[in-house]
VOBAVO-830472 format. One line per 10 residues: number of its first residue (from 1); for each residue x, y, z of C-alpha. Coordinates in nm, 4 decimals. Layout:
N
NUM> X:Y:Z ~ ...
//
This chain:
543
1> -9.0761:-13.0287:-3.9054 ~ -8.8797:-12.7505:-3.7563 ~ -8.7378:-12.9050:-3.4319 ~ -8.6925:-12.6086:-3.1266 ~ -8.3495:-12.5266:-2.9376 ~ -8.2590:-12.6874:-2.6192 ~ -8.1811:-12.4082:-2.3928 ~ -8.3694:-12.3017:-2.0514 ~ -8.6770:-12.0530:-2.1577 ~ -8.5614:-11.8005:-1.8733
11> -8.7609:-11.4610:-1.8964 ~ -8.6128:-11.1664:-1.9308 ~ -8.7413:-10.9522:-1.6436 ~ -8.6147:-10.6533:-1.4543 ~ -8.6345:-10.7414:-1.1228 ~ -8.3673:-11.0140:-1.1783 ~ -8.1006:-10.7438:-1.2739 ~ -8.1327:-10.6029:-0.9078 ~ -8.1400:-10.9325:-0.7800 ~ -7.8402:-11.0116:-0.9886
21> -7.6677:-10.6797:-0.8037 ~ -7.7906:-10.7627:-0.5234 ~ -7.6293:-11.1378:-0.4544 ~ -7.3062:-11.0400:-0.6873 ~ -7.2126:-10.6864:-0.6356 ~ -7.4064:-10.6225:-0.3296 ~ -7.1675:-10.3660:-0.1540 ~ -7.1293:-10.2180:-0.4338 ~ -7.3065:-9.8021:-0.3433 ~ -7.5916:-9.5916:-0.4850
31> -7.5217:-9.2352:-0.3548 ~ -7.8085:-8.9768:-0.3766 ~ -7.8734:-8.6309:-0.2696 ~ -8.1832:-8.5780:-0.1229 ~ -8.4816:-8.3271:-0.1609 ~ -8.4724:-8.3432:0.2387 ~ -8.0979:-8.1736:0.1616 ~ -7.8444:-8.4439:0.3027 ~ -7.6771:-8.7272:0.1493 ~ -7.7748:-9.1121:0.1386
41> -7.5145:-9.3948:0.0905 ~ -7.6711:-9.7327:0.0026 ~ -7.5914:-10.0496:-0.2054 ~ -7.7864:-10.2688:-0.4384 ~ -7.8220:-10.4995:-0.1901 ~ -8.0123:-10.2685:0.0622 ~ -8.2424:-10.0862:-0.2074 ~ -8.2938:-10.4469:-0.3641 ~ -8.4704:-10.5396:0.0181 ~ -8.6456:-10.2413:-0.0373
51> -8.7979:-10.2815:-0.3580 ~ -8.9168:-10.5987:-0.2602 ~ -9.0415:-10.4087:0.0466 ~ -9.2397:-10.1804:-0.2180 ~ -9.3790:-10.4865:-0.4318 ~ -9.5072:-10.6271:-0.1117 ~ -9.6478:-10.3043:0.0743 ~ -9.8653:-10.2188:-0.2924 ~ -9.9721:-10.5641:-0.2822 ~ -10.1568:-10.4569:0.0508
61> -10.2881:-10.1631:-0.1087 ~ -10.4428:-10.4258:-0.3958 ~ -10.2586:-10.3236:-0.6454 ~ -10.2439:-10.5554:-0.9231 ~ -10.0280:-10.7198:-1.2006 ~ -10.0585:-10.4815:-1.4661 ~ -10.2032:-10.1310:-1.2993 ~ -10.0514:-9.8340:-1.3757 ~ -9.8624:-9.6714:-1.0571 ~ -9.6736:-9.3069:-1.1236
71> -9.3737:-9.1512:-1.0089 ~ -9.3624:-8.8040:-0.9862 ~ -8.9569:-8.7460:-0.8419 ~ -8.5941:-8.6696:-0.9179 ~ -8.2979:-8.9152:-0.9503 ~ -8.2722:-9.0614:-0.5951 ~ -8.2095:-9.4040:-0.4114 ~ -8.6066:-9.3960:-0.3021 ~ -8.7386:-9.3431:-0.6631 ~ -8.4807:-9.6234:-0.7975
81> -8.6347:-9.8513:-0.5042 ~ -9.0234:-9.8101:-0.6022 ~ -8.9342:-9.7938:-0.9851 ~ -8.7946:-10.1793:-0.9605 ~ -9.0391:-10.2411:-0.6913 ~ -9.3208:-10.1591:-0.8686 ~ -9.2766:-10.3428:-1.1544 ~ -9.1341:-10.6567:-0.9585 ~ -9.4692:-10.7043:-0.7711 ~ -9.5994:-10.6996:-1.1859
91> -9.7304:-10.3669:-1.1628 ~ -9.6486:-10.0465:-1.4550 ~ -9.3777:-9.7764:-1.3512 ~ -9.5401:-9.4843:-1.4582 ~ -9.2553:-9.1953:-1.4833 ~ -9.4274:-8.8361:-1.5235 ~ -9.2308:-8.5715:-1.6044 ~ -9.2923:-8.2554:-1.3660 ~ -9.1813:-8.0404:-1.6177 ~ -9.5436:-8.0834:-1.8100
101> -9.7876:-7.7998:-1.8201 ~ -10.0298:-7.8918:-1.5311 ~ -10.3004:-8.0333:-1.7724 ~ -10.0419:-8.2404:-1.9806 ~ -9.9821:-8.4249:-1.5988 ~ -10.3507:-8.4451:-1.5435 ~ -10.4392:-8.5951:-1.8902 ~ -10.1329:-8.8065:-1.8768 ~ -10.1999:-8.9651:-1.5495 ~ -10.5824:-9.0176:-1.6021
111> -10.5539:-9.1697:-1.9590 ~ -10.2698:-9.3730:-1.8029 ~ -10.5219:-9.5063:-1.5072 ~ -10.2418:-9.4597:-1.2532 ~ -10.3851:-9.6028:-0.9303 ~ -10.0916:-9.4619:-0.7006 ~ -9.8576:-9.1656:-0.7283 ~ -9.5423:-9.2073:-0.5520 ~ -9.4056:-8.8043:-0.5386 ~ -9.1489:-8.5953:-0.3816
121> -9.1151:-8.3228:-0.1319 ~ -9.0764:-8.0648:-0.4167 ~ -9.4150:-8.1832:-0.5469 ~ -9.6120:-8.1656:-0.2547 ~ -9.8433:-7.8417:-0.4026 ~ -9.8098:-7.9550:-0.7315 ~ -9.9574:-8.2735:-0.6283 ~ -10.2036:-8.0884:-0.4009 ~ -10.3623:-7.8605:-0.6546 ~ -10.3699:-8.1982:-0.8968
131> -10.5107:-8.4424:-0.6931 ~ -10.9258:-8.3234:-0.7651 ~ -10.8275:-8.4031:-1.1259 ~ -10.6876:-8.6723:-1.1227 ~ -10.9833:-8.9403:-1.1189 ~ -10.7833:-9.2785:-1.1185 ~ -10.5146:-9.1835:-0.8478 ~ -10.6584:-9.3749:-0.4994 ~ -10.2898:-9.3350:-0.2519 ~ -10.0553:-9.0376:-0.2778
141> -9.7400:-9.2009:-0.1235 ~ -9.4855:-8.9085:-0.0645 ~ -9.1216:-9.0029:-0.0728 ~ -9.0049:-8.9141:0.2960 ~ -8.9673:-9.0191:0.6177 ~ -9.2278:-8.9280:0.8992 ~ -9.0103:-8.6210:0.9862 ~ -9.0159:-8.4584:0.6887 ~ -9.4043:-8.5079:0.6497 ~ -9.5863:-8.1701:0.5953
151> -9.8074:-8.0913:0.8657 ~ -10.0615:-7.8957:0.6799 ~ -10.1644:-8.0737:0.3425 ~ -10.5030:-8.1095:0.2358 ~ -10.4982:-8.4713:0.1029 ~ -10.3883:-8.7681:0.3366 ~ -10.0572:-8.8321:0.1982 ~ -9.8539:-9.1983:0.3323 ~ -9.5132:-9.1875:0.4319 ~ -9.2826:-9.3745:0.2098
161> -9.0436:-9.4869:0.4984 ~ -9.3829:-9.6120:0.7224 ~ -9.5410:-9.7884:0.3827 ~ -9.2290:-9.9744:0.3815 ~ -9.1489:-10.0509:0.7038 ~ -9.2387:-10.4104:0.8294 ~ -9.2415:-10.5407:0.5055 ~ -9.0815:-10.8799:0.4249 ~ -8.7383:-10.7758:0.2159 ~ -8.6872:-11.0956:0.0915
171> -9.0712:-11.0719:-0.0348 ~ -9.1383:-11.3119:-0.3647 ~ -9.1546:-11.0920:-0.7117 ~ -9.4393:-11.1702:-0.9109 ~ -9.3371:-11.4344:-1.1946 ~ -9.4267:-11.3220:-1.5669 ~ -9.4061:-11.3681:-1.9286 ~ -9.0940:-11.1418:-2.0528 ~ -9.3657:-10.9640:-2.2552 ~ -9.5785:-10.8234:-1.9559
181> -9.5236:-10.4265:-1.9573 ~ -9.2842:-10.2832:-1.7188 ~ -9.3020:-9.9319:-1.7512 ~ -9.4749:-9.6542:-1.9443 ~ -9.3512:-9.3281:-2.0653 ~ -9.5421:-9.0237:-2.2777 ~ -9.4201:-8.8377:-2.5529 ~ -9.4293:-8.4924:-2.6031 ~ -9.3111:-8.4668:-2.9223 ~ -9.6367:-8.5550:-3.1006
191> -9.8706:-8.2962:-3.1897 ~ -10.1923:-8.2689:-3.0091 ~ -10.2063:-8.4844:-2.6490 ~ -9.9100:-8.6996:-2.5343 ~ -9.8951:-9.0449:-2.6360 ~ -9.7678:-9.3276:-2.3980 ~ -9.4871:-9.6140:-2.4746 ~ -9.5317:-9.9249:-2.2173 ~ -9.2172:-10.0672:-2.2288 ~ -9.1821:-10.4637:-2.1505
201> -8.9872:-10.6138:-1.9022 ~ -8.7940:-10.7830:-2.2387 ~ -8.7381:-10.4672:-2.4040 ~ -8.6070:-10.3021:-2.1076 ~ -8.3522:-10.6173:-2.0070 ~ -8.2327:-10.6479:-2.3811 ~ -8.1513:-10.2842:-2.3614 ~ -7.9667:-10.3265:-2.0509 ~ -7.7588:-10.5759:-2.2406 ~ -7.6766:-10.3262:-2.5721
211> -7.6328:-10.0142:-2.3084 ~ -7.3153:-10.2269:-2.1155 ~ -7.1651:-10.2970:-2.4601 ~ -6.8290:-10.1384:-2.5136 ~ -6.8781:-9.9486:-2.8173 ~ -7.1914:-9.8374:-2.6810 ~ -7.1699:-9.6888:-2.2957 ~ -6.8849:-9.9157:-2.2058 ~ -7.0580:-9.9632:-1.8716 ~ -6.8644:-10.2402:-1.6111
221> -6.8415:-10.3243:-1.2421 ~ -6.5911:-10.0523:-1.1900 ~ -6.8091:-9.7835:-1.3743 ~ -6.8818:-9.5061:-1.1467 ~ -7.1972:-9.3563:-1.2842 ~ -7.3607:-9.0254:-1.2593 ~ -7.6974:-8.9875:-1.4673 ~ -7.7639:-8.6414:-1.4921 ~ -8.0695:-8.6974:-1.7232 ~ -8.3751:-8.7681:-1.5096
231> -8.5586:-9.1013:-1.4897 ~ -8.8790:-8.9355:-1.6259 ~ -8.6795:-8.9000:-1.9375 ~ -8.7260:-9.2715:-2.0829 ~ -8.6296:-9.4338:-1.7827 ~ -8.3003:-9.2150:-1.7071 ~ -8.1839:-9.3576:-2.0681 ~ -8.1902:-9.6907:-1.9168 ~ -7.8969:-9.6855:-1.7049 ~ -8.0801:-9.7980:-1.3767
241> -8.1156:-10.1304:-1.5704 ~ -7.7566:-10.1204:-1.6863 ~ -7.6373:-10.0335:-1.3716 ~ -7.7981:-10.3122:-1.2131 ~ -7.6783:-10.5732:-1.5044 ~ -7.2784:-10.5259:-1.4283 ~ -7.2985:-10.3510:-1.0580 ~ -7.1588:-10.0496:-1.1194 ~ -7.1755:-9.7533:-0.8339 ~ -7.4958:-9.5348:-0.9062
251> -7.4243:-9.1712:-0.8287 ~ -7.7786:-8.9314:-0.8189 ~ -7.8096:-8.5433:-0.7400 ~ -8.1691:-8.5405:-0.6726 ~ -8.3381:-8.2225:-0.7422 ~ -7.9814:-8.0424:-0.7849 ~ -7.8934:-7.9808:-1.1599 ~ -7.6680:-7.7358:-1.1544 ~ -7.3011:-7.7164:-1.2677 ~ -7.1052:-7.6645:-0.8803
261> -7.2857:-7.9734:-0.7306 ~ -7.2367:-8.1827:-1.0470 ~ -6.9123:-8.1088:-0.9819 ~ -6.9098:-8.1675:-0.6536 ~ -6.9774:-8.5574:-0.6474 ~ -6.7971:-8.6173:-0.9997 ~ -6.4919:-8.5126:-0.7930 ~ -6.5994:-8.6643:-0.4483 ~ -6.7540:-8.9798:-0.5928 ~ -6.5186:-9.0743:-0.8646
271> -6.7774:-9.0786:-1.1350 ~ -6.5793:-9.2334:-1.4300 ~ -6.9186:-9.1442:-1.6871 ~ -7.1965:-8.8939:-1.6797 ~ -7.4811:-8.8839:-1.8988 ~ -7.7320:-8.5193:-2.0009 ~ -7.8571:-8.2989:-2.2763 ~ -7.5871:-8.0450:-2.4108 ~ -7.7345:-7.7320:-2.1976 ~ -7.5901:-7.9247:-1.8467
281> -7.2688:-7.9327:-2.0196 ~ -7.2635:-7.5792:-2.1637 ~ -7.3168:-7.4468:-1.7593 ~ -7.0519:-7.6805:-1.6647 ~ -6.8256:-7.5214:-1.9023 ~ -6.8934:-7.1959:-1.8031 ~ -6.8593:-7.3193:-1.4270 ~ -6.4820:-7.5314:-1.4779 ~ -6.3760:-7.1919:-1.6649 ~ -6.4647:-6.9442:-1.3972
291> -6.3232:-7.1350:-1.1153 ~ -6.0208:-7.3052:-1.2750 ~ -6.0999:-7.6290:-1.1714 ~ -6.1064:-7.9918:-1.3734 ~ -6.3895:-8.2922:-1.3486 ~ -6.0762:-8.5599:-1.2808 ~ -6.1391:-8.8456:-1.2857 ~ -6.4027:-8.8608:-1.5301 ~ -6.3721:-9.0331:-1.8280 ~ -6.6661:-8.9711:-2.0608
301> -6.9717:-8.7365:-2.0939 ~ -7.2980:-8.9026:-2.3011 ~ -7.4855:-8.6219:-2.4640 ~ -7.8528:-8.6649:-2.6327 ~ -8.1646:-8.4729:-2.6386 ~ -8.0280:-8.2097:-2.8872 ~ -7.6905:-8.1770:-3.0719 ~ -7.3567:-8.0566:-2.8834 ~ -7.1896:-7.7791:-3.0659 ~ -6.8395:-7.8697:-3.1912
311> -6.6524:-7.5755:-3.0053 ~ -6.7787:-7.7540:-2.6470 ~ -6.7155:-8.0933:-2.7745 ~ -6.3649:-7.9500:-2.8520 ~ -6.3482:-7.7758:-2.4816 ~ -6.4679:-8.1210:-2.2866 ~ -6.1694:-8.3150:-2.4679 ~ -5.8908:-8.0671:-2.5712 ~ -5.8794:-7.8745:-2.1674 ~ -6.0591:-8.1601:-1.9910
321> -5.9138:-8.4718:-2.1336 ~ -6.3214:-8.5787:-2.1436 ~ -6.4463:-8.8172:-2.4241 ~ -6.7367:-8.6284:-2.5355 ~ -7.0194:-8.9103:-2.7069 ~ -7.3202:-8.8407:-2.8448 ~ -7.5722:-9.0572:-2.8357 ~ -7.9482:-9.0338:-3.0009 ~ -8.2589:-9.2082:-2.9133 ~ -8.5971:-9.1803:-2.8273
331> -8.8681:-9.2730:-2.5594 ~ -9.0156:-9.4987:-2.8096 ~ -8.6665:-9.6431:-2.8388 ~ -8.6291:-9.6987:-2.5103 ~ -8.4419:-9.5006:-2.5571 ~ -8.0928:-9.5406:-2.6890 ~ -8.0590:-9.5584:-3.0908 ~ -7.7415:-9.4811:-3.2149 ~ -7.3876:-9.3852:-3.0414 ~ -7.1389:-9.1836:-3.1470
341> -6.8147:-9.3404:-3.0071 ~ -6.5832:-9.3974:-3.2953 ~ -6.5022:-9.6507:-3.4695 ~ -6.1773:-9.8770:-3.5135 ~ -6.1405:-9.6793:-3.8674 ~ -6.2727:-9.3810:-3.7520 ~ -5.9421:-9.3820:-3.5270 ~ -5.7246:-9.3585:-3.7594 ~ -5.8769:-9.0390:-3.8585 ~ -5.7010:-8.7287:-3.8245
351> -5.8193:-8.5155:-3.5234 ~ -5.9975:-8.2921:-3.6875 ~ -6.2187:-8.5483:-3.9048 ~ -6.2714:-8.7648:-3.5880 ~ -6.4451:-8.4602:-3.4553 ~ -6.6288:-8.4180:-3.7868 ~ -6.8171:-8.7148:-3.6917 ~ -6.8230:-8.6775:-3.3120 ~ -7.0636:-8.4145:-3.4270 ~ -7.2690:-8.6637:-3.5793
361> -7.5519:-8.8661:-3.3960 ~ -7.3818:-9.1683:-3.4301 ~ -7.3839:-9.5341:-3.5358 ~ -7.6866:-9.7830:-3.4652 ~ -7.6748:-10.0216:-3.2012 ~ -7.6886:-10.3684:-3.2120 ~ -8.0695:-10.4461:-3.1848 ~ -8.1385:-10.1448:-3.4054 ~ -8.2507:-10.1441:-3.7682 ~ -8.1838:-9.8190:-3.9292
371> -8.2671:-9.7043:-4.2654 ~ -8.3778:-9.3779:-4.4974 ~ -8.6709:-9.3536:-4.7093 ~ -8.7883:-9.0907:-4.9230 ~ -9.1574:-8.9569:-4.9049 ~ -9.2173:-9.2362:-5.1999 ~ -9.0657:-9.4975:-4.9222 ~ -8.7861:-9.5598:-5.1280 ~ -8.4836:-9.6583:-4.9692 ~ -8.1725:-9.3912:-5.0111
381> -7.8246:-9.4770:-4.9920 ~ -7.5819:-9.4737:-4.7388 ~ -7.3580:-9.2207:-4.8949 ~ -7.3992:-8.9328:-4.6149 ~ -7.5543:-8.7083:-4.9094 ~ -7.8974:-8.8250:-4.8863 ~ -8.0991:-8.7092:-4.6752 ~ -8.4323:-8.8851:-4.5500 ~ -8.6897:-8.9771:-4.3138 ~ -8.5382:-9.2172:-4.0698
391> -8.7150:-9.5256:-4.0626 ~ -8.6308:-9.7840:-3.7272 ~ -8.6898:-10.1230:-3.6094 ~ -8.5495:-10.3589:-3.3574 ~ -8.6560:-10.5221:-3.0021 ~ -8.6769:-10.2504:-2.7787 ~ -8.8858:-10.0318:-3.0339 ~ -9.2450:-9.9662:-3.0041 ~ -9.4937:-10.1663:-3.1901 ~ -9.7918:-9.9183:-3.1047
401> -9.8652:-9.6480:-2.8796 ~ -10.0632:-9.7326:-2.5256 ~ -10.4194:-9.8061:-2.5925 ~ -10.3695:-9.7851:-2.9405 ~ -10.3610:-9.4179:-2.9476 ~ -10.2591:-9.2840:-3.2938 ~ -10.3722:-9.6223:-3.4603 ~ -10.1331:-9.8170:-3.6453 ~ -9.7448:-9.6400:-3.6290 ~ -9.5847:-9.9021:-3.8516
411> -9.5777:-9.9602:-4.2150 ~ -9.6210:-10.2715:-4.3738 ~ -9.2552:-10.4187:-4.3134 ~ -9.2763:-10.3550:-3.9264 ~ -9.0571:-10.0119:-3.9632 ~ -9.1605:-9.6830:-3.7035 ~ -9.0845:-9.3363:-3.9118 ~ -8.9100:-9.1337:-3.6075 ~ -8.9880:-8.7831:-3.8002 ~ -8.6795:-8.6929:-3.7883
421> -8.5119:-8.6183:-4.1283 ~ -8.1187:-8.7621:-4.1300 ~ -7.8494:-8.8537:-4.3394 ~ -7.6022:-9.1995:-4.2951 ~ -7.2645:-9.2339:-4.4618 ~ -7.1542:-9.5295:-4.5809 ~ -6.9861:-9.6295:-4.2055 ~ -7.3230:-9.5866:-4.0706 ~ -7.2689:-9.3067:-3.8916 ~ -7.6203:-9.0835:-3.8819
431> -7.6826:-8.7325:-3.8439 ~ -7.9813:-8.5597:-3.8171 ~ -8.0523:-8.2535:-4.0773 ~ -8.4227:-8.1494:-4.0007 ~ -8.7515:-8.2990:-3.8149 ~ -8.9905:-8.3464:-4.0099 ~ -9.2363:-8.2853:-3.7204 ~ -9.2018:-7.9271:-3.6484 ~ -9.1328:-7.9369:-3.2733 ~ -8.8644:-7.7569:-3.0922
441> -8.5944:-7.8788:-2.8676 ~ -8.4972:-7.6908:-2.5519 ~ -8.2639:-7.8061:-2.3242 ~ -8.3591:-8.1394:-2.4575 ~ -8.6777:-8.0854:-2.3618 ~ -8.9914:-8.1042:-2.6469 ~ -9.1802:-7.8159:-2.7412 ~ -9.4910:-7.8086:-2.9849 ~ -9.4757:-7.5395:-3.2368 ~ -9.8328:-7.6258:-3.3131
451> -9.9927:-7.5791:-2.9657 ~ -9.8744:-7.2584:-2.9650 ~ -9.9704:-7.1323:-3.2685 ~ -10.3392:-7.2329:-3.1999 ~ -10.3494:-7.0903:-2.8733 ~ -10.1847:-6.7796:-3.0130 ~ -10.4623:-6.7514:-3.2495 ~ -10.7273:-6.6793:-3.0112 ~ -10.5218:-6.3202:-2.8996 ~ -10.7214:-6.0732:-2.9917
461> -10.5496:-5.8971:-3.2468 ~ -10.4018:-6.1597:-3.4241 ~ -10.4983:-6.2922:-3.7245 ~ -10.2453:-6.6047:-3.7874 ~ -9.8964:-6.7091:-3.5998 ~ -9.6604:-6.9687:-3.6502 ~ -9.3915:-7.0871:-3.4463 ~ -9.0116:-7.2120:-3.5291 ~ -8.6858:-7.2597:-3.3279 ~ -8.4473:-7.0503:-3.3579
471> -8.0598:-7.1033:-3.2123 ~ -7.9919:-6.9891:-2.8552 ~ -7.6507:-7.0211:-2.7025 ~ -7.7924:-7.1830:-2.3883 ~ -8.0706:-7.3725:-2.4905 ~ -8.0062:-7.4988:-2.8198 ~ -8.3236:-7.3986:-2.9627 ~ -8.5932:-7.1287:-2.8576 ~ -8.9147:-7.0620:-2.9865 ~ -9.0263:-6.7496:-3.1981
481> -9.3240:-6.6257:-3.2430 ~ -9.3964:-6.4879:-3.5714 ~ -9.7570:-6.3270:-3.6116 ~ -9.9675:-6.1225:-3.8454 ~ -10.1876:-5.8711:-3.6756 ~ -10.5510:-5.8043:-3.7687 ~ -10.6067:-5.5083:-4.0069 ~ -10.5799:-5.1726:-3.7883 ~ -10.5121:-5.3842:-3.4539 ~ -10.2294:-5.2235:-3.2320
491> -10.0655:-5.5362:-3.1290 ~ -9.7403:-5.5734:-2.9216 ~ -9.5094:-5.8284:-2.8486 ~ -9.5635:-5.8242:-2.4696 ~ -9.9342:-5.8505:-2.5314 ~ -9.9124:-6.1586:-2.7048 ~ -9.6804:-6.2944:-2.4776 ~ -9.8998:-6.2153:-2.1699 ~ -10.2081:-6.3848:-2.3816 ~ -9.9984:-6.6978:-2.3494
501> -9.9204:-6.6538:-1.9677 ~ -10.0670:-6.9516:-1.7649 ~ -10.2094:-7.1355:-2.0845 ~ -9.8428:-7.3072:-2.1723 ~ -9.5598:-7.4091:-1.9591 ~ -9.3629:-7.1310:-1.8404 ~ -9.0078:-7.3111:-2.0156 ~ -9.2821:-7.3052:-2.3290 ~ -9.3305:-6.9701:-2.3670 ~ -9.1389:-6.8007:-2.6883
511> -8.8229:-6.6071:-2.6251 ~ -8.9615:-6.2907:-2.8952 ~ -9.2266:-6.1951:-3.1008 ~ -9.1833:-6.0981:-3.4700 ~ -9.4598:-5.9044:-3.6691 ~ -9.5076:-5.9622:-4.0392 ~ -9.7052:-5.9119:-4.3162 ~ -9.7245:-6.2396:-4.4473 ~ -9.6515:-6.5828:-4.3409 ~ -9.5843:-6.8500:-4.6759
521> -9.7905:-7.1120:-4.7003 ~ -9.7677:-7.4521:-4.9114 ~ -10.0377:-7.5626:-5.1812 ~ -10.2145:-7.7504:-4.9417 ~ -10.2247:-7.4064:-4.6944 ~ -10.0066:-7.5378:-4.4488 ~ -9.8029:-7.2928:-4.3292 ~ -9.3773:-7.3219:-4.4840 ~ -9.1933:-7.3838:-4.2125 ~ -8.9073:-7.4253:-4.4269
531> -8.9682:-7.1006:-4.5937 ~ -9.0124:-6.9015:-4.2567 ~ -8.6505:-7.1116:-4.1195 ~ -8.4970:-6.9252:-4.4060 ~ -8.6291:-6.5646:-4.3185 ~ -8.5260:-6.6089:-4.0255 ~ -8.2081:-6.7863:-4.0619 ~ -7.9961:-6.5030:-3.9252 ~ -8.2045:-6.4600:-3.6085 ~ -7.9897:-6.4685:-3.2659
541> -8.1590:-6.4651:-2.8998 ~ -7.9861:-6.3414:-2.6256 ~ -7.8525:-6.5477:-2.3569
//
């Protein structure tokens, strides 16, 4: 008879990493720039009263263990106080991303059953011209104080700062199994509507732990960090929880994203490690080059979302004295996969090979399975040749999509197919070659070729479109628009383009418009994406 281990079943939930800041690096600050435009300085200990404050002020409203509630807001010390709180009183921390067409919010909060939206100034019309469709959503809490209120709105928002006040801050959390959900993110980078990931309050703590390692983000007490990627994007990568775990100093902008301010509080702040997809870093260059100025005392920049190009990965380190890492994941990885920092071999490299693999996505994690297959399923080697789909498994990876949307996303030995196509050498350092979804990465943002080309369709004038990304020196990737007109139609680019207006995201919208006679198609009729990659390989968009 197998006998058990003797150690204490503690759960793994999130709300004891804040308390664990809280009671052993409780001076230690979160900074944040505000949408009201000034500057907040807190610690853990003050926004760990406060999410307790949350948990106990949504327990008035009825909100139970398990509902859905939604956060519609930029990095800041309020939205890291209602994320933990919100999930300490038991309840789902819905993170939308505002950068969603309008009906990708709508759909996304309805299917999610969010029963309050917590939102920021900036949101206020968005949230206005939402709120009739969104069926689910009973309290719009805004994230201000009473004198930054609007006077005018049409729906009866609450005041953050009044919902919290009174509360007990040393309110009980709710006690759970490890395996209750925590949080929920959708993807974009299916085809057809987004899908959500609920994250569990085990998944997100284990993830804390691999995050902190040293050959992973190397993140300690004395880490001062600045996470320029949003918390809508899988939970900021995780580093909230990670932040919490060893008490390091949590630096935020807010709504600000651009280059001077990032500067700004690296400098002031000390930020020792900063975290964003590879277009933040491309304006940064451009800004540290114009004004002859340095980001001392950082350490190291974390890149993901897309692949950094080798000449700014060579700027960052060889004029900054940066450590440029790139790191891949995604939001149903919660999201961190693989890291690029090198390895004790890797080293001894020469300088130019060590950048070789810099360029590279990086080596898996511990609590990350990695493997290729081949359409057959057939494992490939590990020879950096092969190239394959890139099959994943571990703790913090998801088992099925919320509500069981998409059915079952795992074959029969428990591995999830990312649809990306990569290659791993025999290190195990990945790289990614192709997707094998066709969707298009902007600013490490997800675009669907699909959705366009159907909506492109119904132009009059055109008779079939298809959609690939092409290079862009700011954004990575870009969409164009390649369509065959009708027989005799008189069909212009700027036509098209204003066909599109209103029925995509603006950021969606394709960069050009390409007319041909002929698009290839496979044997099945599926139009060759691979094919129309090639015709177009020497295409260049404009800055």
């Amino acid at each position: 008879m197998m006998t058990m281990g003797t150690m204490q079943g503690w759960p793994l939930l999130v709300w004891k990493l804040i308390d664990h800041a809280a009671l052993n690096h409780g001076d230690r600050e979160i900074v944040s720039l505000t949408c009201e435009g000034h500057e907040v300085r807190t610690t853990w200990h003050q926004v760990q009263g406060r999410a307790r404050q949350v948990a106990e002020a949504l327990r008035g409203l009825g909100v139970n263990a398990g509902d859905r509630v939604a956060t519609l807001a930029w990095n800041t010390h309020r939205h890291v106080e209602s994320w933990y709180g919100i999930s300490g009183m038991g309840g789902v921390a819905h993170t939308i991303n505002p950068r969603l067409f309008e009906d990708q919010i709508a759909y996304i909060a309805n299917h999610a059953e969010d029963r309050v939206l917590f939102f920021d100034l900036t949101f206020v019309k968005l949230v206005e011209k939402l709120a009739p469709r969104l069926t689910t959503v009973e309290h719009y809490v805004l994230l201000t104080d009473r004198e930054h209120m609007p006077a005018d709105s049409s729906l009866n928002f609450i005041c953050y700062e009044e919902f919290i006040a009174g509360q007990n801050a040393d309110a009980p959390w709710t006690e759970l199994p490890e395996t209750a959900p925590s949080g929920l993110c959708y993807t974009s980078g299916t085809t057809g509507n987004p899908k959500g990931v609920q994250y569990s309050h085990r998944a997100n703590v284990l993830h804390a732990y691999g995050a902190c390692m040293g050959d992973v983000l190397d993140i300690r007490s004395e880490t001062v960090i600045l996470p320029v990627v949003p918390m809508y994007h899988a939970n900021a990568w995780g580093v909230p929880y990670a932040a919490a775990a060893v008490g390091a100093k949590l630096v935020m902008c807010g709504p600000h994203f651009d280059a001077p301010t990032i500067a700004n509080m690296i400098r002031k702040e000390g930020v020792t490690l900063t975290l964003a997809v590879p277009t933040v870093w491309l304006g940064m260059l451009q800004h540290l080059e114009s004004t002859a100025t340095n980001l001392n005392p950082l350490k190291r920049v974390v890149i993901g979302g897309s692949a950094a190009p080798r000449a700014m990965i060579e700027a960052f380190e060889e004029k900054y004295g940066v450590d440029v890492c790139h790191a891949w994941g995604m939001t149903e990885m919660t999201p961190l996969g693989t890291i690029g920092s090198l390895s004790a071999d890797a080293k001894k490299l020469p300088r130019p090979q060590q950048i070789d693999l810099k360029c590279k996505q990086g080596r898996a994690i511990f609590g990350v399975d990695m493997k290729l297959v081949d359409d057959e399923g057939r494992e490939l080697p590990r020879d950096g040749v092969a190239f394959g789909r890139l099959m994943v498994r571990g703790p913090w990876i998801v088992g099925s999509y919320f509500k069981g949307d998409g059915g079952n996303i795992l074959d029969k030995d428990g591995w999830f197919d990312t649809g990306d196509v990569a290659t791993i050498d025999h290190n195990g350092y990945m790289q990614i070659t192709d997707r094998s979804k066709d969707v298009i990465k902007s600013g490490g943002e997800w675009i669907s070729s699909i959705e366009i080309e159907n909506l492109a369709i119904g132009c009059p004038g055109v008779a079939e479109a298809a959609v690939i990304g092409v290079p862009h020196p700011k954004w990575d990737e870009r969409p164009l628009l390649i369509v065959i007109p009708k027989d005799g139609a008189q069909l212009t680019g700027a036509e098209v383009l204003g066909y599109l207006e209103g029925k995509i995201a603006k950021w969606w919208m394709p960069d050009a418009v390409e007319f041909v006679d002929s698009i290839p198609h496979t044997a099945t009729g599926k139009i060759q994406k691979t094919a129309l990659r090639e015709q177009f390989a020497g295409y260049r968009l404009a800055a």
